[in-house]
N, C-alpha and C positions, 0 to 999 in steps of 0.2 A: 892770439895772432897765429897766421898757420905759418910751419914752418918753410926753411925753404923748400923740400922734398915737397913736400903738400904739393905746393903751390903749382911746380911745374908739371901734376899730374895729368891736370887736362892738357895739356899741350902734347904728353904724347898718349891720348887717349884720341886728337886729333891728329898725330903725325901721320898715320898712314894713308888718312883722308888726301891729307896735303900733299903728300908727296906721290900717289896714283894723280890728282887732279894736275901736276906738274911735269910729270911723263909722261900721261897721256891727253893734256889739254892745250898745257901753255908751251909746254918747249916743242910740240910742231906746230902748233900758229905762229908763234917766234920763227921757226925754222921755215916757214913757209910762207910767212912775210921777208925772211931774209933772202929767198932763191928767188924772189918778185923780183929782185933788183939785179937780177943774170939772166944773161943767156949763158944755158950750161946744160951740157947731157949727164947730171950729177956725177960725175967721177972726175973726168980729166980736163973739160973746160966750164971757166967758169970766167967771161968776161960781161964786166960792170958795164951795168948799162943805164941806170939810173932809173929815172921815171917812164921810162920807154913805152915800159908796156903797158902802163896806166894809162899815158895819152892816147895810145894805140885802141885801148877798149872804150874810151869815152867817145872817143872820137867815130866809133864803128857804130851808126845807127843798129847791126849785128846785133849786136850785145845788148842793147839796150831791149831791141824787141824781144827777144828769148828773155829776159830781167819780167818784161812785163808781160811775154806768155806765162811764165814762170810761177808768178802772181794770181795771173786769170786760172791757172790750176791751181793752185791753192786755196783763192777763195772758194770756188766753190766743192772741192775736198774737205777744206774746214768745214763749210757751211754744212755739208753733208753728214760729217760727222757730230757736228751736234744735236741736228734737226733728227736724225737715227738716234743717237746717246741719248739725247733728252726725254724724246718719245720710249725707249725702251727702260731709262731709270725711274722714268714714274709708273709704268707699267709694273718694274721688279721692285718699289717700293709699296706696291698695295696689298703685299703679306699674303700673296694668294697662292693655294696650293700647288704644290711643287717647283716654286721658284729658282730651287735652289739646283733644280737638273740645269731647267731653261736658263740659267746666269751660268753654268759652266759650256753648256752648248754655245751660249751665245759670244762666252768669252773667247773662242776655241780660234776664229781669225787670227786674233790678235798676237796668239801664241805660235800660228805656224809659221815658219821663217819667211820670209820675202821672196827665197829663190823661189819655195813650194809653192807660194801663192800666185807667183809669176806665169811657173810654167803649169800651174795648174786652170787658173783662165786662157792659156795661151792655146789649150787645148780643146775649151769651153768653146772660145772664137774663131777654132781654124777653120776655114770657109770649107775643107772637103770632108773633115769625118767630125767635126765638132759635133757637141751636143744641142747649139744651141740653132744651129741651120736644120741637127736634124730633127728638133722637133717642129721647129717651125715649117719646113717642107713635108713634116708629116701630118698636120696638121692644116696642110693648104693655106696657111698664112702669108706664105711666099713661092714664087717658080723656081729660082732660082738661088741657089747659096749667094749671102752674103760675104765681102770678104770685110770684116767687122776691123779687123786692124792694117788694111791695106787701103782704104780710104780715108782723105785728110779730112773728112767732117765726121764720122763715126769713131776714126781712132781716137776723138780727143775725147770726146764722152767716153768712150769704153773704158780707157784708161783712167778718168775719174770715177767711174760706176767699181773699179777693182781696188781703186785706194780707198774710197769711203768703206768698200762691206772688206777692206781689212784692216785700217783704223779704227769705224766706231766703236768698237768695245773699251778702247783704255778710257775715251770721251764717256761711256757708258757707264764706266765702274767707277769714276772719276766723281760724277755727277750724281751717283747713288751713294756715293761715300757721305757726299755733302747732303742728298737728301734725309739719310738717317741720321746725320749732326745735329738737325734742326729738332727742335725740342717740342714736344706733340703738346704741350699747355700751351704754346702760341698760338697753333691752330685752332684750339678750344676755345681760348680768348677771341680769337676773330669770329669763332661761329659766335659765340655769344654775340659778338655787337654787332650781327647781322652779316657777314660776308659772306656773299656764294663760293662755290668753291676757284671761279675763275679770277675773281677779286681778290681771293687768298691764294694764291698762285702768284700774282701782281705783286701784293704789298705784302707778305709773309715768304715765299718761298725763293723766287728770283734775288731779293737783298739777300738772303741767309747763304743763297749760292754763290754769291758774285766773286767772296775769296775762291771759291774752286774754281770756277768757273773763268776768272781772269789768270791764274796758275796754268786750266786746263789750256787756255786758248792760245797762250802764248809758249808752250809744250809743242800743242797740235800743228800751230803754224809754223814753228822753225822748221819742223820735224817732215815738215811734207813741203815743205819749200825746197829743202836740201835733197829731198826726195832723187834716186838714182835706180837702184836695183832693180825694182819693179819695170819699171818704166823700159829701162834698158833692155828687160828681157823680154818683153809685149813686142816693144817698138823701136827699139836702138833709134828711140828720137824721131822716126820716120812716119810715116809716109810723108817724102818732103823734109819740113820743119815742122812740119804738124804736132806735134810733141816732141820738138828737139828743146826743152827744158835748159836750163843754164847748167847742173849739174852734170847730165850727157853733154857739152858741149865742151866744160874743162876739162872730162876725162877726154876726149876726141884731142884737145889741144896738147894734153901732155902723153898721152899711149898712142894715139895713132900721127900724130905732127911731132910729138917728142920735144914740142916748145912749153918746158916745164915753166920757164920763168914766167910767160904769159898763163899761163893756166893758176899759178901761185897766187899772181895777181888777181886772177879772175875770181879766184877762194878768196880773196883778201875782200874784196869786194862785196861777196855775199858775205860774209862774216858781218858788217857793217850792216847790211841789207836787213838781217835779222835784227842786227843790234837796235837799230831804228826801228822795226816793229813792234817790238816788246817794250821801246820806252813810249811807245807811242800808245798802246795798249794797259799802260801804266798809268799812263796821263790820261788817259781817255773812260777809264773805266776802275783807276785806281780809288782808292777812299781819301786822298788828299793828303796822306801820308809821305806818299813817294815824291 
């Protein structure tokens, strides 16, 4: 039998898991489902207001369509990032020479912070010295500079053309980890009993991915739903609403209206938003398990 020392070993070989995951996760979702229930400028007032501001946000047709602009950019963000990921891990899984440059080149978005990537398209798309008006005017493509994030139908692709080429590498590295999992006798197995290689793609490669792949998707999409920084510094949500996202709209309600309890609320809200995607994503693509 082990003794008692033993025993409680793994518990503090886990403590400091738990206890980072507790100051940095749960005691401000706590803290920030509790300021949902005030109007308060966090220091000196702090009157109870109850369900105020819940009914306030369901009630605001507002909220609900930035919930499900929110959404229309995520799908297809996610969608971009796999259809990129996917296309690029079986690329980097064909063992072909110098891979291994091309998988740190490729990995390199991924790594550079959000501000850089922000203001480094921001530069890309400025309608007067950009690079991308000037090649296109140099080129005779166009007469005139486009202004890429000042109009409401181009801001909103731009802005997802900059989140997919700076997401799809973890999607990428993700999906190559799981392709080298798979074990090369399967493959050999299916060529023996006749498979082409898109039939073993089918019924060999897509099952053996489906654990990464349902881990990745449900990463991919919290991760760009909550999505803010980029976004903010493209477009502070503008032109219009045109990418005013639900993330840029809680910070507007608690830093520029300073109605923190309403914005508390409005986190509380997506917190669930996710929470329901990922069980739905479990259930929809789980192994029966879940």
């Amino acid at each position: 039998m082990l003794s008692s020392k033993n025993r409680w070993i793994g518990y503090w070989f886990i403590a400091p898991a738990v206890v980072t995951l507790l100051l940095l996760v749960t005691y401000p979702l706590l803290y920030g489902a509790y300021i949902s229930f005030f109007d308060t400028n966090l220091t000196t007032k702090w009157d109870f207001v109850g369900l105020k501001y819940y009914k306030e946000i369901f009630s605001n047709t507002e909220f609900i369509g930035k919930i499900l602009l929110t959404l229309h950019y995520t799908f297809w963000v996610v969608a971009g990032h796999f259809v990129v990921g996917m296309g690029l891990a079986l690329i980097l899984n064909m063992k072909l020479k110098g891979q291994t440059v091309f998988r740190v080149i490729l990995i390199l978005p991924w790594l550079f912070p959000e501000v850089v990537v922000g203001l480094l398209w921001k530069w890309l798309f400025n309608p007067l010295y950009g690079l991308f008006n000037a090649v296109l005017m140099g080129t005779g493509m166009i007469d005139e500079p486009i202004s890429w994030l000042g109009n409401e139908q181009i801001a909103f692709i731009a802005v997802i053309i900059v989140s997919i080429w700076k997401g799809f590498p973890m999607v990428m590295m993700l999906i190559l980890a799981g392709l080298q999992n798979i074990s090369e006798d399967i493959y050999e197995a299916a060529k023996i009993d006749g498979c082409t290689r898109l039939t073993a793609f089918r019924y060999v490669t897509l099952p053996g991915l489906m654990p990464v792949m349902l881990v990745t998707l449900i990463l991919d999409t919290v991760w760009w739903f909550k999505q803010f920084t980029m976004i903010w510094i493209l477009t502070q949500g503008g032109p219009g609403n045109a990418t005013n996202v639900v993330s840029i709209d809680i910070f507007k309600q608690a830093f520029d209206y300073f109605v923190f309890g309403k914005a508390s609320a409005m986190a509380i809200i997506v917190f669930f938003v996710c929470y329901l995607m990922g069980y739905g994503y479990r259930r929809l693509f789980g192994n029966g398990n879940d």
